[in-house]
N, C-alpha and C positions, 0 to 999 in steps of 0.2 A: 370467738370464731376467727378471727382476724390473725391472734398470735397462733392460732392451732397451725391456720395454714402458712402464715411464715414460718412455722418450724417446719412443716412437709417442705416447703421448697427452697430450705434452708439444707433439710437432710437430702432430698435428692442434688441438691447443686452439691455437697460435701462426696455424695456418691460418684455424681458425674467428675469430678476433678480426678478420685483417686483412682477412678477407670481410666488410665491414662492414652490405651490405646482405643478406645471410642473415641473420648475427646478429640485427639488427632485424627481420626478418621472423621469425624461429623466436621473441625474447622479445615480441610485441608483437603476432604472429596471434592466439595462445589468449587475451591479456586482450582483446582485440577480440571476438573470436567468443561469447565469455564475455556481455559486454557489451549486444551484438546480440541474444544468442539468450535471455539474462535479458529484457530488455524486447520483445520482437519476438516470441515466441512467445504467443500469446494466443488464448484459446478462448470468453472471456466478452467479445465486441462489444458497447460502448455507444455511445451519440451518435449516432446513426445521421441523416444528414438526412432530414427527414422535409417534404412538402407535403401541407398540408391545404386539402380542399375544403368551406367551412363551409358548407350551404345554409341550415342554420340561422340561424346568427348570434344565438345566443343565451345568455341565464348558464348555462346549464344544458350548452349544448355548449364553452363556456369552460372549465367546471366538470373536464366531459371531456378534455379537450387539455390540460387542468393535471396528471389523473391518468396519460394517458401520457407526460408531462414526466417527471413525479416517478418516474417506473421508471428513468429514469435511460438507458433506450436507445434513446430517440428525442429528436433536437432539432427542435424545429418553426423549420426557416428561409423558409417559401417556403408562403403564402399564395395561393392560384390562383380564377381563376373557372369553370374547366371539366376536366371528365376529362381530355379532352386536352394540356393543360397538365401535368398528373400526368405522363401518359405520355411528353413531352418531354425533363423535368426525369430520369425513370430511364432512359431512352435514352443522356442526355447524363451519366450520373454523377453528378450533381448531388445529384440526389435520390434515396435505398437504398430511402422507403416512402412510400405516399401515403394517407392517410385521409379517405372521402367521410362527410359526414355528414349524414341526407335532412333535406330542411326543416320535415319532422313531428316534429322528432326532439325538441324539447320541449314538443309537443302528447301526445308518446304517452307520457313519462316521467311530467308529470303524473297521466295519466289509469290508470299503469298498465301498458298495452299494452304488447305487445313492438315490441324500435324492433330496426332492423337497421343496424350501421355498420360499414362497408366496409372490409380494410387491404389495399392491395395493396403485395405485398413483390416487391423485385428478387432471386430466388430463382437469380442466376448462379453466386453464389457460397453454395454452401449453407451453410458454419460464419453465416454474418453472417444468411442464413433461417431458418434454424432458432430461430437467439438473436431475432428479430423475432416471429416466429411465434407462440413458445411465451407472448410475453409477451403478446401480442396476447390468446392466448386465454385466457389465463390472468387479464388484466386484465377481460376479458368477465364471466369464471366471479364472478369478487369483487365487478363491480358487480351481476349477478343476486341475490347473494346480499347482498348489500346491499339493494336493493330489496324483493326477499323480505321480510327481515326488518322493514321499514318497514310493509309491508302486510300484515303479520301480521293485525292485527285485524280487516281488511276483506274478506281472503283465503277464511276458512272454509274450504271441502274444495277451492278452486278453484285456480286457479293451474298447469296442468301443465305449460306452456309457462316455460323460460327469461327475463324481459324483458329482458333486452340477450343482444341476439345478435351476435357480433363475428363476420363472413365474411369470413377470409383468402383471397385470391388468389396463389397463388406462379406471379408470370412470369416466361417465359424456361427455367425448371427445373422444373415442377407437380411430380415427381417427386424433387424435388432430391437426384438422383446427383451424386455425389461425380467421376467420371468424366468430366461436359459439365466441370466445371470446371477440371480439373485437367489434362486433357488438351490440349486449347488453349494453358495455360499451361506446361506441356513443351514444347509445339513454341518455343515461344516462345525457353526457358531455352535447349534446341537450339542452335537458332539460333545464340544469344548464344559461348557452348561454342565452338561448329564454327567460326564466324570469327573471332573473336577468338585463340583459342589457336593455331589452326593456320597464322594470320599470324606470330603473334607466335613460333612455333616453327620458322618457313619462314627468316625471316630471318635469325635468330638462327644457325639450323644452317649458310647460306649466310657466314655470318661465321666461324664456325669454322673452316671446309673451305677458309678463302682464296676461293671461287668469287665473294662478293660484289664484291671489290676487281677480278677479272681482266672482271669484267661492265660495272665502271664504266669502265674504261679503253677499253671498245669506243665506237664513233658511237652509240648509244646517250645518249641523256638519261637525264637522273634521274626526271625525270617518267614518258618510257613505262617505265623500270624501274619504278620503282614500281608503275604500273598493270599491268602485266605481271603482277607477283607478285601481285595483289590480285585480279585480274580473275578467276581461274579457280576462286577461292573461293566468288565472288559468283555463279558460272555452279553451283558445288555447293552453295553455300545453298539456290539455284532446287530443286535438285532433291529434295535433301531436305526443304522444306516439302511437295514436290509426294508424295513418300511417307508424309508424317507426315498431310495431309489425309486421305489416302487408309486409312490403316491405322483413324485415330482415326473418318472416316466408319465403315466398311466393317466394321470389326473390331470398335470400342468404340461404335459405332453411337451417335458423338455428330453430330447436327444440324449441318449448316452452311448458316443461314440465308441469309446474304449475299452478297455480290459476292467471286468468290474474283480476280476481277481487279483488283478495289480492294485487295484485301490484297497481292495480287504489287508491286502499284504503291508501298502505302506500305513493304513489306518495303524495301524499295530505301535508302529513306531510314534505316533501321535498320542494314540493313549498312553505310551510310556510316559511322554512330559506331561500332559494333562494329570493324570492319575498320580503322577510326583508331584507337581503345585499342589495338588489338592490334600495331601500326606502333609507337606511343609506347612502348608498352613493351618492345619490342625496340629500339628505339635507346638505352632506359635500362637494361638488361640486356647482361651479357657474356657471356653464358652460357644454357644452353637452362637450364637451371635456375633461372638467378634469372629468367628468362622464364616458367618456367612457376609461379614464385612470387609472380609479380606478379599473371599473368592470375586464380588462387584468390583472392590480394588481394581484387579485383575481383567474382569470382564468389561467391565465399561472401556477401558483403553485400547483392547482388542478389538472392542467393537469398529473403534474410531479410528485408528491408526495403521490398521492391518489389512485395509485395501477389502475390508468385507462391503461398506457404505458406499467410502470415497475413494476414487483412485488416488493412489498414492503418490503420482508425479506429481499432483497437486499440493500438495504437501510442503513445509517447510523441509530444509533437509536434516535439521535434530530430531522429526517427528519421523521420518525416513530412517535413519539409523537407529530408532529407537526400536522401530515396526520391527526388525531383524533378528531381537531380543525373546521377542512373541513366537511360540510354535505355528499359532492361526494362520499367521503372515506365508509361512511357508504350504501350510496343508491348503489356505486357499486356494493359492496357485496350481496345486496339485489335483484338486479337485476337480477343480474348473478346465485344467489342461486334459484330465485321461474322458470326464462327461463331455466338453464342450468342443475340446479338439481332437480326442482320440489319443493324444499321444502316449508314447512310452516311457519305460524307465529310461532310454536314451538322452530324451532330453529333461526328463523331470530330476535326474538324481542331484543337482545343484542345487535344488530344493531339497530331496529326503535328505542329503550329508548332513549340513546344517540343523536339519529341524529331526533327525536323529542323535547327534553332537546335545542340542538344548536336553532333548528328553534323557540322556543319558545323565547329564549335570542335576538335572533335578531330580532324577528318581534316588541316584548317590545320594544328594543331599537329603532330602527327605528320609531316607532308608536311616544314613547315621542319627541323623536329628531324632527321628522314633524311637530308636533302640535308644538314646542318652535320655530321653522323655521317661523311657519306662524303667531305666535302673532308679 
């Protein structure tokens, strides 16, 4: 009994070796995934870009914009002259928080008075509001008490009013549930899931069964083959966003501010790259397995690095430039901007360029790779 099963696992260790790309995928997912989910999992947001609207312009409100530097979770990149400018700048991503500051604001600090200054937080994604928020108010609480303590001697019994009063706005989420956020970003991940693996598992299994080869030999091109096999995926993608709106409206009774026909319109361009990874990696796979090893490849790092989980300022900045590479990266912000803030193609297309640019790269690639598979 003993030699029988040293030869079984004699023969399978001979199997496993000369499957060479299993191997690699079994020693080389977990220090990956390792890797990813050390650095990509993150709950304390810093840097946040921030635009400030100075009406002041003065030491005293420098003084200020130095001490929410120094928290360490806001970077002041983006200097504005009007509210509206603010709201541009977090429409477009650009900008996570905007700080108005009134032009009395170092008439009333001299004198005392309470001065009131404004943060308004993009509150889509609430891990990154919260960590905004709390500092916000928290840095309010210390200058008060600061000033307090300055005007002790002058103070006497008076004083019952705060003098810095910090007034958060959380938009987009006032509430910030966990669910507007998260749920958008499902359909998203969805998506990604349903076309890519069920390509990449269509053809593979048609390679198998011989049926690919007796498909090519008909009048038949390579081309309508191809779209053939893609096309009916792209008609189930359709459908299933059109139930995932529906459930996430109706059910999780998350908002959908925007154009749900600008979303149909840029999904299109997402199933291009999705539905090309998923063609690539069945012509670099022999097997539904090492196909369905590739598309996790794939998936697990989207999941992590693509700002579906964790925000992404969190992030080291290799795993930041990496996110860029990912179409996800792109469609999530897309999604989450036309459900959660309305927006349009005005400011979304710095998202679809790129994450049309990827799908284009990959459905090429995947297209030649097919046709040189099947000669």
């Amino acid at each position: 009994m003993t030699r029988r099963l040293a030869a079984i696992v004699l023969k399978e260790f001979i199997q496993l070796v000369r499957d060479r790309r299993t191997l690699a995928m079994a020693i080389l997912m977990p220090v990956i995934q390792l890797f990813l989910f050390g650095y990509a999992i993150t709950t304390d947001v810093k840097h946040l870009p921030t635009a400030v609207l100075d009406l002041s312009k003065s030491p005293e409100s420098r003084r200020l914009l130095e001490a929410f530097t120094n928290t360490q979770y806001y970077d002041v990149r983006f200097f504005v002259r009007d509210i509206g400018e603010i709201e541009r700048l977090i429409n477009s991503g650009r900008a996570r928080v905007g700080i108005v500051i009134p032009p009395d604001y170092a008439r009333r600090i001299s004198k005392g008075d309470q001065v009131t200054v404004q943060v308004i937080v993009d509150a889509s994604d609430p891990m990154v509001a919260r960590s905004a928020i709390t500092t916000a108010r928290t840095l309010g609480q210390l200058r008060s008490f600061e000033a307090i303590i300055a005007q002790i001697p002058q103070l006497g019994s008076s004083g019952e009013e705060l003098p810095f009063d910090v007034r958060v706005r959380a938009w987009y989420n006032p509430d910030l549930r966990s669910v507007n956020f998260m749920v958008p970003g499902l359909l998203a991940v969805v998506l990604q899931l349903l076309t890519m693996l069920l390509t990449a598992m269509a053809i593979v299994r048609e390679r198998e069964l011989g049926t690919l080869e007796q498909l090519v030999v008909t009048p038949i091109t390579k081309t309508e083959l191809m779209l053939g096999k893609i096309l009916p995926y792209v008609a189930l993608g359709y459908v299933d966003i059109t139930l995932a709106l529906l459930v996430s409206s109706f059910w999780f009774r998350v908002p959908v501010r925007g154009s749900v026909l600008l979303l149909y319109v840029v999904t299109l361009s997402f199933y291009l790259s999705t539905l090309g990874m998923g063609i690539l990696i069945s012509t670099l796979s022999r097997n539904q397995r090492q196909a369905m090893q590739g598309a996790f490849f794939i998936v697990f790092p989207s999941f992590l690095i693509s700002g579906f989980l964790f925000p992404r300022e969190g992030m080291p900045l290799l795993l930041q430039w990496l996110s860029y590479l990912l179409p996800l990266t792109y469609f999530l912000i897309i999604v989450r901007g036309i459900i959660l803030k309305g927006i349009g193609l005005s400011y979304l297309w710095p998202q679809v360029l790129p994450m049309t640019i990827l799908g284009l790269l990959f459905f090429v690639a995947s297209v030649i790779r097919f046709q040189k598979r099947l000669e």
